[in-house]
C-alpha positions in Angstrom: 2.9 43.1 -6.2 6.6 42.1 -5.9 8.2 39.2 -6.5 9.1 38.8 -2.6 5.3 39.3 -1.9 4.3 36.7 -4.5 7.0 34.3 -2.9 5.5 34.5 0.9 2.1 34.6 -0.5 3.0 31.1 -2.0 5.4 30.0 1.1 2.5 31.0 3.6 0.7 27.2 4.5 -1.8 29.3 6.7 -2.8 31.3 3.5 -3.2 27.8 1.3 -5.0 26.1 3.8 -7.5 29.5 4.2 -8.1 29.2 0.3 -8.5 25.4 0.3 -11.0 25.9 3.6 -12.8 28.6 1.6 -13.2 26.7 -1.5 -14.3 23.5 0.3 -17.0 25.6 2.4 -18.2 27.8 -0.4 -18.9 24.2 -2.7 -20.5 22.8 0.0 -22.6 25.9 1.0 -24.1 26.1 -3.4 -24.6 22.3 -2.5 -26.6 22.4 0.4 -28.6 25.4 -1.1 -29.1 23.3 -4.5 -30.4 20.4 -2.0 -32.9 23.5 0.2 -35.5 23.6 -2.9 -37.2 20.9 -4.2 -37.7 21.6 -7.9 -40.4 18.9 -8.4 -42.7 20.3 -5.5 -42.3 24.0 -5.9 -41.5 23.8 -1.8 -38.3 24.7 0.6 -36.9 22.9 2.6 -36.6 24.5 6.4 -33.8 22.4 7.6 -31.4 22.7 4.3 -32.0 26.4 4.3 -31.0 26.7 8.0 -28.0 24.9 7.2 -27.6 26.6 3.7 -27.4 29.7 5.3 -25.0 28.6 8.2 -22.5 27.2 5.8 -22.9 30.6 4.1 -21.9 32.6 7.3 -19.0 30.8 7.8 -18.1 31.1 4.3 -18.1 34.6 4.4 -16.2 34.7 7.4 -13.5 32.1 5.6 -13.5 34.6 2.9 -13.0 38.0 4.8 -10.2 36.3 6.7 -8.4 35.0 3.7 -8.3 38.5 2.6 -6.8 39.4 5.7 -4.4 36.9 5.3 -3.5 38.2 2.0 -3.1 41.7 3.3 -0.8 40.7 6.2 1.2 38.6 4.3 1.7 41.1 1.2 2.0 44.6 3.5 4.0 42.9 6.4 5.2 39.8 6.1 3.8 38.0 8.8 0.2 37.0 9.8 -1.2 40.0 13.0 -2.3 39.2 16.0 -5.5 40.4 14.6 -6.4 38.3 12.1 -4.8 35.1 14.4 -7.9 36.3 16.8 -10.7 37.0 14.2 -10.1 33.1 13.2 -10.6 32.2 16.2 -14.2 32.7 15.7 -14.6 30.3 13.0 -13.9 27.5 16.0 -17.4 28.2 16.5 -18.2 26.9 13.1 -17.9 23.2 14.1 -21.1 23.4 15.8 -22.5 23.6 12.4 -20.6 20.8 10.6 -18.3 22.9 8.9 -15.3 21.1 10.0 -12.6 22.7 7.3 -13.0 26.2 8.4 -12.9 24.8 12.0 -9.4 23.0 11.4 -8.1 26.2 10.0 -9.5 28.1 12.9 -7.4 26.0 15.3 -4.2 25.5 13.4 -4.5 29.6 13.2 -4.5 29.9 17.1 -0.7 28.8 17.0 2.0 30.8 15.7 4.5 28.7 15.9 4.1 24.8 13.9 4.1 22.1 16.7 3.1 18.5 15.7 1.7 18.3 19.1 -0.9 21.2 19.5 -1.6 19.9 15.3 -2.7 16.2 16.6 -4.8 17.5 19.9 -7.1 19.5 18.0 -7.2 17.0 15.4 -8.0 14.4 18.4 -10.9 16.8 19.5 -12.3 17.3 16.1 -12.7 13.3 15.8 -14.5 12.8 19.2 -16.6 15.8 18.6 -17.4 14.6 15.2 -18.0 11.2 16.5 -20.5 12.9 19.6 -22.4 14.6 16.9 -22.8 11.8 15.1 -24.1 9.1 18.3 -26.6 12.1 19.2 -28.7 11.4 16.3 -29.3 7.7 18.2 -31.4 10.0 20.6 -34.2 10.8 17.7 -34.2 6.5 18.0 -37.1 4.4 19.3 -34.6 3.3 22.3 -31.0 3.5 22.6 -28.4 0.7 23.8 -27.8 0.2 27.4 -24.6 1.5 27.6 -24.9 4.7 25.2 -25.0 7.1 28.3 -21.8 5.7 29.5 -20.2 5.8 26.2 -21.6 8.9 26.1 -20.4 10.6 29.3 -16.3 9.0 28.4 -17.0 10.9 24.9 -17.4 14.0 27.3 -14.9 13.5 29.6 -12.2 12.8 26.6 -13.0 16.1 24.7 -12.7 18.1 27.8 -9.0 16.8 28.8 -8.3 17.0 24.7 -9.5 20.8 25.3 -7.9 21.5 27.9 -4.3 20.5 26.5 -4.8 22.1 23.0 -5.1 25.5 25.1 -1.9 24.9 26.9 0.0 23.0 23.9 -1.4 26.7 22.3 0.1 28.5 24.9 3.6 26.5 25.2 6.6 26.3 23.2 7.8 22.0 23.5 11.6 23.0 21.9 12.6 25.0 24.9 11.9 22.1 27.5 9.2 19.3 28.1 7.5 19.4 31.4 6.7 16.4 33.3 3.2 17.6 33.3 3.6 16.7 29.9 4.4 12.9 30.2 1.1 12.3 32.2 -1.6 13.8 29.7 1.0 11.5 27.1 -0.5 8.6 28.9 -3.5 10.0 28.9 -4.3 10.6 25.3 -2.5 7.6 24.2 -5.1 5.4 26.7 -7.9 7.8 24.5 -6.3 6.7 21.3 -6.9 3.1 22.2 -10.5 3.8 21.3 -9.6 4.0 17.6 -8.8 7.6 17.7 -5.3 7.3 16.5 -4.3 11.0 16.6 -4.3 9.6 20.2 -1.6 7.3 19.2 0.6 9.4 17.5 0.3 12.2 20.1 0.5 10.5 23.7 3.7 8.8 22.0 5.0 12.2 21.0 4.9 13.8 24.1 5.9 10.4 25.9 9.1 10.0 24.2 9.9 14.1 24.9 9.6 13.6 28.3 11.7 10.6 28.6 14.4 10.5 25.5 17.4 12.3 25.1 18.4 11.5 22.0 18.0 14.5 20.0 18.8 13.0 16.4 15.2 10.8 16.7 13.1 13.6 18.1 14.7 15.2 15.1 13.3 12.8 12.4 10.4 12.3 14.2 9.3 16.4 14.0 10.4 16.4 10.1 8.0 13.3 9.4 5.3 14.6 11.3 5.5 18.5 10.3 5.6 17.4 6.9 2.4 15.4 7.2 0.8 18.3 8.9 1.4 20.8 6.7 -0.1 19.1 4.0 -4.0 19.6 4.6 -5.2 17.1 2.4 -3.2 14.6 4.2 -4.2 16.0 7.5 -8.2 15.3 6.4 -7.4 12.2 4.9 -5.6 11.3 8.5 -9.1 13.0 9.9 -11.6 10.9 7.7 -10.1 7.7 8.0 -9.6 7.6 12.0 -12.8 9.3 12.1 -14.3 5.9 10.4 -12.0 4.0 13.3 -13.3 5.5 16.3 -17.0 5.5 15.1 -16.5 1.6 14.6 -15.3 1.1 18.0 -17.2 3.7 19.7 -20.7 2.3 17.9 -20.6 -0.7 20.3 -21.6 1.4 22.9 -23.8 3.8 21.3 -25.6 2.5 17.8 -28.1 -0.4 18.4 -27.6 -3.6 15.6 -31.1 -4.5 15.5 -31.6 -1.0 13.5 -29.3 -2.5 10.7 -29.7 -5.8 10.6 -33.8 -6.6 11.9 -36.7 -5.8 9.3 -39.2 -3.5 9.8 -42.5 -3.6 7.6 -43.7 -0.8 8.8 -40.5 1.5 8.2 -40.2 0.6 4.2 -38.5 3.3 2.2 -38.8 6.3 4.8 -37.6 9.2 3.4 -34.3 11.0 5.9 -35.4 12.2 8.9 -34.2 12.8 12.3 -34.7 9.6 13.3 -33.5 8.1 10.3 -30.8 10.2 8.6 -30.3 8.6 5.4 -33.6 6.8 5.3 -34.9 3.4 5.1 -34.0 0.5 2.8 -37.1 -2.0 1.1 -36.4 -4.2 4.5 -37.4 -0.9 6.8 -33.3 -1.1 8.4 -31.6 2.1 8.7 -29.5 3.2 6.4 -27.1 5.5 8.6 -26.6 2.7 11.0 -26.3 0.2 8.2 -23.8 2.8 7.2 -21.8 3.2 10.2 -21.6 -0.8 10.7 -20.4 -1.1 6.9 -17.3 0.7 8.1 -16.2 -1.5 10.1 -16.4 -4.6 7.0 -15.3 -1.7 4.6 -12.2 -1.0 7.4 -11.0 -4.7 8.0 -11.1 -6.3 4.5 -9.7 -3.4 3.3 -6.6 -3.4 6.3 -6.4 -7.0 5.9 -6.0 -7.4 2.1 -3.1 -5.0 2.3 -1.3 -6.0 5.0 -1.4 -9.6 4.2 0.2 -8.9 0.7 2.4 -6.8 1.9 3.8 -9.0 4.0 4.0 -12.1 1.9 5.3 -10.1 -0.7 7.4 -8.1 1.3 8.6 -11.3 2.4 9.6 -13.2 -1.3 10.7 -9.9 -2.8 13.2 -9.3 0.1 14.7 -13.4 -0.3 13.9 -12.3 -4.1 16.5 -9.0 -4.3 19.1 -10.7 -1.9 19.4 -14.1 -3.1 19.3 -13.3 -7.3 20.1 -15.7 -9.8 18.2 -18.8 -9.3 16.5 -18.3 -6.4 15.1 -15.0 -8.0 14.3 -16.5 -11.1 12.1 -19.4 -9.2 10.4 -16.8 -7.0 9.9 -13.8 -9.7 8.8 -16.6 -12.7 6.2 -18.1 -10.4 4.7 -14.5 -9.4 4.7 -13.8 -12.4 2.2 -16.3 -13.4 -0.2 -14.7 -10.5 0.7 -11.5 -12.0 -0.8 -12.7 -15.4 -4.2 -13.3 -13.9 -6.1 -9.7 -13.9 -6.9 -9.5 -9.6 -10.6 -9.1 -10.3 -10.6 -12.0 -11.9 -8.6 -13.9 -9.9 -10.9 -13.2 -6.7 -14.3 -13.6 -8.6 -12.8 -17.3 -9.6 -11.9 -18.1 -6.1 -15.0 -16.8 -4.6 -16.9 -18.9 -7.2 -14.6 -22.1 -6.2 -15.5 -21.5 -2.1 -18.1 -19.4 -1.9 -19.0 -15.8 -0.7 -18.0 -14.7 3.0 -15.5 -12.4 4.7 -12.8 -14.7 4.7 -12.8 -16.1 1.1 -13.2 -12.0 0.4 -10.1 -11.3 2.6 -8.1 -14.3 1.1 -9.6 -13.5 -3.2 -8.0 -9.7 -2.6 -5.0 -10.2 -0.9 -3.7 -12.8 -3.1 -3.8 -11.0 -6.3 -2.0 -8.2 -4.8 1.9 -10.0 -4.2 3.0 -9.9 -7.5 3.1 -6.0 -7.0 4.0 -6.0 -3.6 7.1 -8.4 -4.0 8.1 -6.5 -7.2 8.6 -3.5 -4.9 10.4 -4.9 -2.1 12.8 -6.3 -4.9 13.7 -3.0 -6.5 14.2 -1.4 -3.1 17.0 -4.5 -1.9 18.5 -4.5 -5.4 19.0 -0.7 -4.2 19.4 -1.0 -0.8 22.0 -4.3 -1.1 24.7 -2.2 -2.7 25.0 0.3 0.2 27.9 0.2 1.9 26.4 -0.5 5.1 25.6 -3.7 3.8 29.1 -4.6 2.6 30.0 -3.7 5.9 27.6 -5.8 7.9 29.2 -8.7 5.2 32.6 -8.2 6.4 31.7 -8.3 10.0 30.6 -11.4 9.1 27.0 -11.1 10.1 24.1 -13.9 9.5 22.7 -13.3 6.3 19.2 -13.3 7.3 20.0 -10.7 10.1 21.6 -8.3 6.8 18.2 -8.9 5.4 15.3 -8.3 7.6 17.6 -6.4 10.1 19.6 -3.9 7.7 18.2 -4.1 4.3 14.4 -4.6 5.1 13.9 -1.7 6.8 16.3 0.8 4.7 13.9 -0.2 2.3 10.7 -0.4 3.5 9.7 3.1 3.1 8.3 3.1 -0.7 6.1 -0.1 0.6 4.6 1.8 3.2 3.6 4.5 0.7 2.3 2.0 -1.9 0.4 0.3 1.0 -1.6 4.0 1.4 -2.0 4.3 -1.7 -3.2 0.8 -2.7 -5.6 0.8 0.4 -8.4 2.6 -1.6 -8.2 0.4 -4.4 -9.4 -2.3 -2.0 -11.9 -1.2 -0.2 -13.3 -0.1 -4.2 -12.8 -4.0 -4.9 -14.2 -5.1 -1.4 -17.2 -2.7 -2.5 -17.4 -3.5 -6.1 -17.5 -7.8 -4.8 -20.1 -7.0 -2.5 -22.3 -5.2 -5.2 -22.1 -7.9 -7.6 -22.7 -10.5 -4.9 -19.7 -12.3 -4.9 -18.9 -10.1 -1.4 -19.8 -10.4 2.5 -22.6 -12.4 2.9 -26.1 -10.2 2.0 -27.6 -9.9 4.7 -23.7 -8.2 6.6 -24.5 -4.5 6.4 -21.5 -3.5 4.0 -21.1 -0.9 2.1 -20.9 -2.6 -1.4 -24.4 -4.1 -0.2 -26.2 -1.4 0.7 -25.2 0.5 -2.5 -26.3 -2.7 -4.1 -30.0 -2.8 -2.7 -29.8 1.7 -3.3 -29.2 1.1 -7.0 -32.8 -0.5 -7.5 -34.6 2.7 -6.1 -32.3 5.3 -8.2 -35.2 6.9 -9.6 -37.4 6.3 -6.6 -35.4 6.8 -3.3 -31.8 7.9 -4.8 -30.7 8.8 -1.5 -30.5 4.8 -0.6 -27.5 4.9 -3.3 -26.0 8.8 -2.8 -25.5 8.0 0.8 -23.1 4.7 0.9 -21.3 5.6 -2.9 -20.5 9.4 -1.0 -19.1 7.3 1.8 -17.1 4.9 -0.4 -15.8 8.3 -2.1 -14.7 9.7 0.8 -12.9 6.6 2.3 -11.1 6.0 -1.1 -10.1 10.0 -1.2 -8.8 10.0 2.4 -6.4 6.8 1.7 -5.4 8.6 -1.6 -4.8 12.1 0.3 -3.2 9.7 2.8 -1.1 8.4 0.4 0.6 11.2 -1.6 1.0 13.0 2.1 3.1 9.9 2.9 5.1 9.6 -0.2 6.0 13.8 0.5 7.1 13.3 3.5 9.1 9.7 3.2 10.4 10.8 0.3 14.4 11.8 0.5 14.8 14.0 -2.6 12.4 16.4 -1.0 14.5 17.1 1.9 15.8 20.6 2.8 
């Protein structure tokens, strides 16, 4: 091979993201086949073989169109039509839960990179994953009253997502936006209301096309956003954590609370079924609802005890960076006496002083976390003040607190958004790790540090109670993390071109 066919092989983001779709399907396929025999019975499971052997298909199929990549890329250049279609097929393989080969197949159906067409699919693959998962309420004793409703909207969103990835597939948004274009903007952005944020991001996108002429902000917005979707990791973290979003909103209409939260004596440690998916705790609740509710505790402490440090500590590090001398001293000595106090610490002492609930959770984490927070915002106006922008907006004579929180703030406000991301995971761990030691939520709130909690005591008996919520804390933590580096690539200016 040549060095200009090792350089496209490495340039080629649709031939990474094959190889990271076919790694990711071919460990989960030797898992699911590791989890079809049960070595202590001698027996097979029928429904992890089934599923074994889907995952298996679809790995194949990953693999022979990697391959095809490879020999495209290598002997031409450029990925063929052909191979564009054959990965078409793998669409197919969401119906099986094999949403990384999906994603691949639909960013394949697009030559051309458009941030657009990347978030509708993306928007499809969250609803469809959140359908799948509010069937599994029909294998239920009874549903809630409004689950066909919520149902039927789940329907009617996916279609009109559907329909506008095939004509985002089939249009080209830099030669023109069509006022078509401004309507289904509306549309998805109403969607995205429901906690499916790709609905956000994307009605906005093709909102501010259709009405904006200023070519310099469409500009920065299409670098921030094709940088995040290039990066697959990101784009799954983006995927896991609004998936966790929309199934807490969208489990008002469709999971019933008395599953989590009632006992049932005659339910005790049920091994996962249909109708319970992960089982049965020693109260007889169900685990996969108790799940799905924990996300929203899991969610909101961990939002809450970021953004309220990074505000307060946005806050004093700004004042901190502009005003130095004394006024920096006072601020920067006294967060540094916080900052001596190990966070842990410092929230199991406050929860001890006023007791275990949400809020004295909420109010333990965040305040541990402004030191760090306010030490940031200082080194980025230290930076930031020196510009000449800001010796300008001096000489103009402008209020000082208008140079601060109108010019300097948010020239600097970038690495903050990144450490937020980043930090994010690290408090839903701490929400987690409260909760399991008892000094969380209240016990009886189905949270995901509880449930682990009440898991841990039937390890040897019932170790799904326990593999269940800590893979879901895993996940969340990973996706923030993904999330995060994604972020820092794309805000990042020395890795402009």
């Amino acid at each position: 091979m040549t060095p200009q066919q090792e350089f496209t092989l490495k340039q080629s983001q649709d031939y990474k993201n094959a190889n990271f779709s076919l790694s990711l399907s071919f460990v989960l396929t030797l898992i699911f086949a590791f989890n079809a025999y049960d070595f202590s019975q001698g027996i097979w499971s029928v429904a992890w073989v089934i599923v074994s052997a889907a995952y298996f298909v679809t790995t194949i199929w990953q693999g022979l169109i990697a391959l095809l990549l490879r020999k495209d890329l290598v002997t031409f250049g450029a990925v063929q039509k052909r191979t564009r279609l054959l990965s078409a097929v793998q669409i197919l393989s969401i119906f099986v839960g094999n949403i990384f080969t999906a994603t691949f197949a639909f960013r394949m159906l697009k030559k051309k990179d458009s941030i657009e067409y990347t978030f509708a699919y993306y928007m499809f693959l969250t609803h469809f994953l959140v359908f799948a998962i509010s069937l599994f309420n029909l294998f239920k004793p009874y549903v809630s009253n409004s689950f066909v409703i919520t149902m039927t909207l789940l329907l009617v969103a996916m279609v009109i997502e559907f329909i506008l990835i095939i004509i985002l597939a089939r249009t080209d948004l830099e030669k023109g936006v069509k006022p078509l274009f401004k309507w289904f903007g509306i549309i998805v952005f109403l969607i995205g209301l429901t906690g499916n944020f790709f609905g956000l991001i994307l009605g906005y996108s093709l909102v501010m096309k259709s009405v904006s002429s200023d070519g310099s902000t469409i500009d920065k917005w299409n670098k921030f956003w094709l940088s995040m979707a290039n990066n697959f990791t990101a784009m799954l973290g983006f995927l896991f954590v609004f998936l966790m979003f929309a199934i807490s909103i969208v489990s008002y209409g469709t999971f019933v609370g008395t599953f989590a939260t009632d006992n049932a004596y005659d339910s005790l440690l049920l091994e996962p079924s249909l109708a319970h998916p992960f089982g049965t705790d020693n109260f007889g609740r169900d685990v996969f609802t108790r799940i799905i509710f924990g996300a929203r505790i899991s969610l909101i402490v961990g939002l809450l005890t970021t953004v309220i440090p990074l505000v307060i500590g946005g806050f004093l590090g700004a004042i901190s960076g502009y005003y130095q001398k004394a006024v920096d001293n006072i601020i920067m000595r006294l967060l540094d006496v916080l900052y001596a106090v190990p966070g842990i610490l410092l929230a199991i002492a406050i929860i001890a002083a006023f007791g275990s609930s949400t809020f004295n959770l909420i109010i333990a984490l965040s305040v541990g976390s402004i030191p760090t927070y306010a030490r940031t915002m200082r080194a980025n106006v230290l930076m930031v003040s020196n510009l000449e922008f800001v010796e300008a907006a001096k000489a103009l004579g402008e209020k000082e607190w208008k140079i601060i929180f109108k010019q300097i703030v948010p020239n600097a406000f970038a690495p903050m958004i990144v450490k937020a991301s980043l930090t994010i995971g690290t408090a839903v761990i701490a929400t987690s790790s409260l909760s399991f030691l008892g000094l969380g939520v209240e016990p009886h709130i189905p949270e995901w540090g509880n449930i682990l909690k009440i898991g841990s005591m039937y390890l040897e008996t019932n170790p799904y109670l326990a593999i269940f919520p800590g893979i879901a804390i895993i996940l969340l933590v990973l996706s923030f993390n993904f999330l995060g580096d994604g972020l820092r690539d794309a805000l990042d200016p020395k890795l402009d071109s």
